[in-house]
C-alpha positions as CSV (number, residue, x, y, z in Angstrom):
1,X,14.3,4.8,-11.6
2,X,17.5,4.9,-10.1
3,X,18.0,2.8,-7.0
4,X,21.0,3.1,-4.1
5,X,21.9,0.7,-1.4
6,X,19.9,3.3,1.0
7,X,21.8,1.7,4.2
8,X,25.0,2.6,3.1
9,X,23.4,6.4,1.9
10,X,21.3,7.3,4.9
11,X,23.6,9.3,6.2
12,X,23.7,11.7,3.3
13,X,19.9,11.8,3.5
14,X,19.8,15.2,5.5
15,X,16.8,16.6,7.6
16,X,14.1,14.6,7.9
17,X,10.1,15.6,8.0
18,X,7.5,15.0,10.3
19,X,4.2,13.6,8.5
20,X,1.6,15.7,10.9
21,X,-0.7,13.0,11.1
22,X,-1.6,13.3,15.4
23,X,0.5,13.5,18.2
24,X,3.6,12.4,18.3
25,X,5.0,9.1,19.7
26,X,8.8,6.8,19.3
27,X,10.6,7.5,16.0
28,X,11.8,5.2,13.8
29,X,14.9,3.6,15.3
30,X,18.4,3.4,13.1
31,X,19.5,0.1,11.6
32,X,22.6,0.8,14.1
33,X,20.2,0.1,17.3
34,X,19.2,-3.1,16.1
35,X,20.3,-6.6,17.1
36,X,21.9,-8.7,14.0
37,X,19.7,-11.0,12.4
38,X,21.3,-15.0,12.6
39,X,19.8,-17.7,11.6
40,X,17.1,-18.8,8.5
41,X,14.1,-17.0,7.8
42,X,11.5,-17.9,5.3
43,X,10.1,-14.7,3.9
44,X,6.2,-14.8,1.9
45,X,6.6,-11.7,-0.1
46,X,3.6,-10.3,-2.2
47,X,4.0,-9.0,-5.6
48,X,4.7,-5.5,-6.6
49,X,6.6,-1.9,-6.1
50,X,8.9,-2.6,-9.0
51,X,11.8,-4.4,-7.3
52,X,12.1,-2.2,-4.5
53,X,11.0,-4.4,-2.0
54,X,13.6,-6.6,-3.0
55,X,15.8,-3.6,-2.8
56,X,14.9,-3.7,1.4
57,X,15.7,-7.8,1.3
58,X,18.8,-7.4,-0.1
59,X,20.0,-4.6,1.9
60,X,19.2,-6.2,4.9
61,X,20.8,-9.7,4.1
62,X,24.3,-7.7,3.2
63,X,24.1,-6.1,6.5
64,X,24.0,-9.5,8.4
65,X,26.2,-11.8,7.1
66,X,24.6,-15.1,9.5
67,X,21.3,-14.3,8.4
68,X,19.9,-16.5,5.6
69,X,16.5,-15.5,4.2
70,X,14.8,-17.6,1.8
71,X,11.7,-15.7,-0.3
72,X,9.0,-17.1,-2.1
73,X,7.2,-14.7,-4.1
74,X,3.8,-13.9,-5.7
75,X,0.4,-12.6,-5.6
76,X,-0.9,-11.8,-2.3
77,X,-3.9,-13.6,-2.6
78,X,-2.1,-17.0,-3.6
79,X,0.3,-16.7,-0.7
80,X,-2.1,-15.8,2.1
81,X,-3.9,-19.5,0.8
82,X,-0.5,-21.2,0.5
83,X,-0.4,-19.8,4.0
84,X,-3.7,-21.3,5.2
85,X,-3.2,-24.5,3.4
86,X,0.0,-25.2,4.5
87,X,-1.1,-24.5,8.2
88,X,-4.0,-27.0,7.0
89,X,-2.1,-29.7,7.0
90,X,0.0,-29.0,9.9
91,X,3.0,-28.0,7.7
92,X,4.4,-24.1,8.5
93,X,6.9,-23.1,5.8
94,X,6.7,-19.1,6.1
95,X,7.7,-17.1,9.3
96,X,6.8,-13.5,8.1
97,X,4.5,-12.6,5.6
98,X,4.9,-9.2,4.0
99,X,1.6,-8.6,1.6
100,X,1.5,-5.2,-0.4
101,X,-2.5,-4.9,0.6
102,X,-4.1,-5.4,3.8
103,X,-6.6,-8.0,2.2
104,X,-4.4,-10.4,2.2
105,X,-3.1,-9.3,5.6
106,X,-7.1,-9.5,7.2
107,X,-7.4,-12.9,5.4
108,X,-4.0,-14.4,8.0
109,X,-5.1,-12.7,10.8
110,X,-9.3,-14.5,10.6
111,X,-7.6,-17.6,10.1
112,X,-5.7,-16.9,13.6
113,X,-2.0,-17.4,12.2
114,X,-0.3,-14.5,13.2
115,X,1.2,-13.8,16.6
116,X,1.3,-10.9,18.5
117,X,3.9,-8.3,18.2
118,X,5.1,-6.4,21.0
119,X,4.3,-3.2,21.7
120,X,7.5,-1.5,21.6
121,X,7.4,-2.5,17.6
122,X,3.8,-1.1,16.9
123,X,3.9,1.6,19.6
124,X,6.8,3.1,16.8
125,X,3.2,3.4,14.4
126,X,1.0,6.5,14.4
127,X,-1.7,5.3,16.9
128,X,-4.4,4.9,13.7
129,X,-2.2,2.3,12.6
130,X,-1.4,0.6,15.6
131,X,-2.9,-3.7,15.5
132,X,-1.8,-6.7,17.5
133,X,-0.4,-9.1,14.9
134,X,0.7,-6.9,11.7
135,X,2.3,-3.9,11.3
136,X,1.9,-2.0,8.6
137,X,5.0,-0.7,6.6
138,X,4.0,2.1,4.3
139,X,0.9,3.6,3.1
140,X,-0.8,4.8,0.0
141,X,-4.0,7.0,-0.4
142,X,-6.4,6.8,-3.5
143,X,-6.3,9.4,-6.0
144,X,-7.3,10.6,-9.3
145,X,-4.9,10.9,-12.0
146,X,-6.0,13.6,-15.0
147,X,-4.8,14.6,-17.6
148,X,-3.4,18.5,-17.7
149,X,-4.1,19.4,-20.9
150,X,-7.6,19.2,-20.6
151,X,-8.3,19.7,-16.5
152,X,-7.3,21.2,-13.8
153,X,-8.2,19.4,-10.3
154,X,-11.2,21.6,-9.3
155,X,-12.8,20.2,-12.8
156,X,-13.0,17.4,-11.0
157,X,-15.9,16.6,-8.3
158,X,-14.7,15.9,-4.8
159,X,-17.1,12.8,-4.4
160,X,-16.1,9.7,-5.4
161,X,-20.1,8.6,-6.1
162,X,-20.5,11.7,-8.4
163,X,-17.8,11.2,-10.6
164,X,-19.5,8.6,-13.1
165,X,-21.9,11.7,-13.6
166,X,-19.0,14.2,-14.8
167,X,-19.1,13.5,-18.1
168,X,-15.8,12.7,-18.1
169,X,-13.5,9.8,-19.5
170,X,-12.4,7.0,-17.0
171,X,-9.8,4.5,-16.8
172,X,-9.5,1.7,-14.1
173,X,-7.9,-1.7,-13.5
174,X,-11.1,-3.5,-12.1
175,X,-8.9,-7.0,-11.8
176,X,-6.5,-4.9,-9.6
177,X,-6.0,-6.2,-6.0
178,X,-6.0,-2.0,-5.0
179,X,-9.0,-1.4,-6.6
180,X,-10.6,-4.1,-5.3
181,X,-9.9,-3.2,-1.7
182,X,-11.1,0.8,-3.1
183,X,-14.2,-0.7,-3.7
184,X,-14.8,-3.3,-0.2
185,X,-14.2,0.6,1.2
186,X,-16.8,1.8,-0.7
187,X,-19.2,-0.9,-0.3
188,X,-18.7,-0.2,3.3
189,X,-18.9,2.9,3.5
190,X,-21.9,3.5,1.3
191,X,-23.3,0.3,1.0
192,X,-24.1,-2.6,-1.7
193,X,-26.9,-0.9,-3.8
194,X,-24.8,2.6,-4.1
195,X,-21.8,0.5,-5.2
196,X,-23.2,-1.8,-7.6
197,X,-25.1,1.2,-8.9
198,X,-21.4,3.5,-8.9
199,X,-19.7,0.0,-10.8
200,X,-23.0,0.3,-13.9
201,X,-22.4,3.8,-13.6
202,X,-17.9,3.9,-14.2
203,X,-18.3,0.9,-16.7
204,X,-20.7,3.0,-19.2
205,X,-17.8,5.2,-19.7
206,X,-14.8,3.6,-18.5
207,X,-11.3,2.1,-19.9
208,X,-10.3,-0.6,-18.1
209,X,-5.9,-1.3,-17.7
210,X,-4.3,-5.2,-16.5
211,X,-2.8,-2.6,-13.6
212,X,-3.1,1.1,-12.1
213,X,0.5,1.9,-13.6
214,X,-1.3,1.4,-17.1
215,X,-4.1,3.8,-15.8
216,X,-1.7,6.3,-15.2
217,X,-0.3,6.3,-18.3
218,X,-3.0,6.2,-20.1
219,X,-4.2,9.4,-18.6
220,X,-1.0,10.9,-19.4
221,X,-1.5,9.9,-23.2
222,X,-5.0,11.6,-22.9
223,X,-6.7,8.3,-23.6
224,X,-8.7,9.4,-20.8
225,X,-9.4,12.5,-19.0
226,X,-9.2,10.8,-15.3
227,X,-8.5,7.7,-13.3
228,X,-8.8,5.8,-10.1
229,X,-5.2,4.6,-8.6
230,X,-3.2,4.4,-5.8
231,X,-0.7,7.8,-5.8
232,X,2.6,6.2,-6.1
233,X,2.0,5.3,-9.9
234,X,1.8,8.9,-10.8
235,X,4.4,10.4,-8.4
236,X,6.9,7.4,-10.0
237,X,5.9,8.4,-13.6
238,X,6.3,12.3,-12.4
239,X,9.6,11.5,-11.3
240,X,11.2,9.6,-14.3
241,X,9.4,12.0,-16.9
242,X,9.0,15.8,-15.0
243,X,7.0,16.9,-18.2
244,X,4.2,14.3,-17.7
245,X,1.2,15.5,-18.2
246,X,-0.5,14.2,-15.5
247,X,-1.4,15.6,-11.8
248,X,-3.3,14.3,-8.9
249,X,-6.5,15.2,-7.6
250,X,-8.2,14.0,-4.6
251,X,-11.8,13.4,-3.2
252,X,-12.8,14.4,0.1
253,X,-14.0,11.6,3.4
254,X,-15.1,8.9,1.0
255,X,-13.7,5.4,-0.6
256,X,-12.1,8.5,-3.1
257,X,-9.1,8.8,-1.2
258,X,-8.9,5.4,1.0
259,X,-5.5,5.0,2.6
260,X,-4.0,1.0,2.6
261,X,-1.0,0.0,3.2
262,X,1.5,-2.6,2.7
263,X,2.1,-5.1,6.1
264,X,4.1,-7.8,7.5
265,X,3.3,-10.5,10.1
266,X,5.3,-13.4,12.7
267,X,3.8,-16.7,11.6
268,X,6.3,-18.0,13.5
269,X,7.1,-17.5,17.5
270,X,10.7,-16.0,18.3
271,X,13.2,-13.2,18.2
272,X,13.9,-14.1,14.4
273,X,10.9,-13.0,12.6
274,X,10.1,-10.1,14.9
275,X,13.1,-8.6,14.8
276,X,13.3,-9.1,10.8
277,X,9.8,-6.6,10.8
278,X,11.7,-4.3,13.2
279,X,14.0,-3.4,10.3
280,X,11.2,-2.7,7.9
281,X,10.1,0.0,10.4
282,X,13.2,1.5,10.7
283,X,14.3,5.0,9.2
284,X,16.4,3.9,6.7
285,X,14.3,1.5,4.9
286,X,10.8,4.0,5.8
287,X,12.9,6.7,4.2
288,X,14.0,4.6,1.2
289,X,10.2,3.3,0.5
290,X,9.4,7.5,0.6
291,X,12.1,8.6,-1.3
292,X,12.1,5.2,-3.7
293,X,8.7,3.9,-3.8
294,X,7.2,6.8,-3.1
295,X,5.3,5.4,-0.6
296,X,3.7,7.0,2.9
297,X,5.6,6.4,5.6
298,X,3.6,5.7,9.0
299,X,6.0,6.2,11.5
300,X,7.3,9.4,13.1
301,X,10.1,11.4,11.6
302,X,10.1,10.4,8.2
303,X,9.9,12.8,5.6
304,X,7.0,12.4,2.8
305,X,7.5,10.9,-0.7
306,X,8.2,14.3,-2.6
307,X,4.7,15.3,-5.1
308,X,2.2,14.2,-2.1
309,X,0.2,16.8,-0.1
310,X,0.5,16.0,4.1
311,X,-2.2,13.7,4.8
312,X,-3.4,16.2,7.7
313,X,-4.3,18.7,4.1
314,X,-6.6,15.5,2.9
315,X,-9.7,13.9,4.2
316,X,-9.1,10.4,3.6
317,X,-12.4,8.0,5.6
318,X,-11.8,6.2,8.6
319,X,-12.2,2.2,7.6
320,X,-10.4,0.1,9.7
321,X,-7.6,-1.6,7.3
322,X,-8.5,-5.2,8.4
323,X,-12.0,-4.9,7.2
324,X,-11.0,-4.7,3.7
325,X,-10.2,-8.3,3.6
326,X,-13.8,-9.3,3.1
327,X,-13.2,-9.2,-0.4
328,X,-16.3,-12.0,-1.1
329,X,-19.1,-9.9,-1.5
330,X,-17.2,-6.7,-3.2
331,X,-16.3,-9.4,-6.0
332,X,-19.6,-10.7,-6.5
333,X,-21.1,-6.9,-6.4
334,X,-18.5,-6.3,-9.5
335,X,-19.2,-9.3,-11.0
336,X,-22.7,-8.5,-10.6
337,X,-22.0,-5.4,-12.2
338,X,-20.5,-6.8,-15.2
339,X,-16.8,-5.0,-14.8
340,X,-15.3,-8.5,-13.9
């Protein structure tokens, strides 16, 4: 994928969308309304989005020269108990956390480590994203990936629970943090027996991938007629290889088609690490993650990543984000289940 410095190219970016998701609220403010960032800031940064994460990071250090960010990377789930043990004992070495799942986001939060953020930084969120001490920096919906050669979307049933029943061939990542969190949505939503009874079901007749970028792919090499993942994977393969045969389809008001999202916190009080989030929110880096990542953006005024229906055109269930960090029992469920 080719990659820009999108700071120095946002003004060639043209007209942006709206993403009708309710009514409207503040837009995304410009990087040029924003105070300079001095100082040192120790960044957590979960694992993932190909580089272009670090794409943002490095953008943003170039553009304020007195700003020193230092970034320790890895899974989410290893930083958010770094996070806890370090606060443990009494030692606080991160002063924003930026996890690409919410689970690791709900897991900070419990443990009371976050502070606040004002509301002139989440009141820039559509008001179903709006929370206290995270904001949330772009959003992906579930989907499912087929193959084109052999389907066409209505061949496939708009309920997630009935899709084990299709007859069809599945692929999944089981170990996958986003599949995980697909599945605390379903055990909420449905409950624990339906679950574990969809998990027996999908593993009869399923492929499992280390990650949702190998489901994708192996959809599109007809290794398997369908497969659960987060949209991004197959917009990105769409985009590097137009004749992919691979399109999206998209259950209706179930754990089908959750939306998560990526989100960063203050673990730290001060103008430092709130104003460092305020950059993630603004247009240029919201517009980058769209046009880049192909990720959702959840603020006002940004135009959707190219390949993705308006989320106004889906049904995706309302969970509240912070509940899918009870991760505990959804694990044991799928280990119950035998797919772990």
């Amino acid at each position: 994928m080719h990659r820009r410095d999108f700071l120095r190219a946002a003004a060639a970016l043209g007209a942006l969308g709206t993403w009708p998701w309710s009514k409207s609220h503040a837009t995304a403010p410009s990087v040029d309304s924003l105070p300079t960032l001095q100082g040192e800031l120790s960044l957590y940064l979960g694992r993932g989005e190909g580089g272009l994460y670090e794409d943002v990071l490095t953008a943003i250090a170039q553009r304020n020269p007195d700003f020193t960010l230092n970034t320790r990377r890895g899974p989410n789930a290893a930083l958010a108990n770094a996070i806890i043990a370090e606060s443990n004992a009494d030692v606080r070495r991160a002063d924003v956390f930026w996890a690409v799942d919410t689970g690791a986001i709900g897991v900070i939060s419990e443990a009371g480590l976050a502070h606040d953020l004002p509301t002139a930084l989440t009141d820039q969120l559509q008001p179903e994203f709006r929370y206290k001490n995270w904001v949330p920096v772009s959003g992906r919906i579930r989907t499912v990936p087929f193959f084109t050669q052999r389907l066409v979307a209505k061949d496939i049933p708009t309920s997630i629970m009935a899709i084990p029943d299709s007859g069809l061939r599945m692929g999944w990542a089981p170990a996958y943090a986003s599949c995980q969190s697909f599945i605390t949505a379903m055990r909420l939503l449905e409950g624990e027996n339906a679950t574990i009874d969809w998990l027996q079901r999908v593993k009869k007749n399923a492929k499992s991938y280390a990650g949702e970028l190998g489901v994708v792919m192996g959809v599109e090499r007809g290794e398997v007629d369908i497969g659960f993942a987060n949209h991004y994977y197959t917009l990105r393969l769409k985009a590097g290889k137009p004749s992919a045969r691979v399109d999206l389809a998209f259950t209706h008001n179930d754990a089908g088609c959750l939306v998560n999202a990526s989100g960063a916190q203050a673990l730290m009080a001060g103008d430092l690490p709130v104003n460092f989030i305020r950059y993630l929110l603004t247009k240029e880096v919201q517009s980058f993650l769209a046009r880049e990542a192909y990720e959702i953006p959840l603020v006002s005024g940004i135009a959707p990543p190219p390949g993705l229906p308006p989320l106004a055109a889906l049904s995706p269930p309302k969970v509240d984000m912070m509940q899918l960090a009870d991760l505990r029992p959804t694990l044991n469920l799928m280990r119950k289940a035998g797919v772990l």
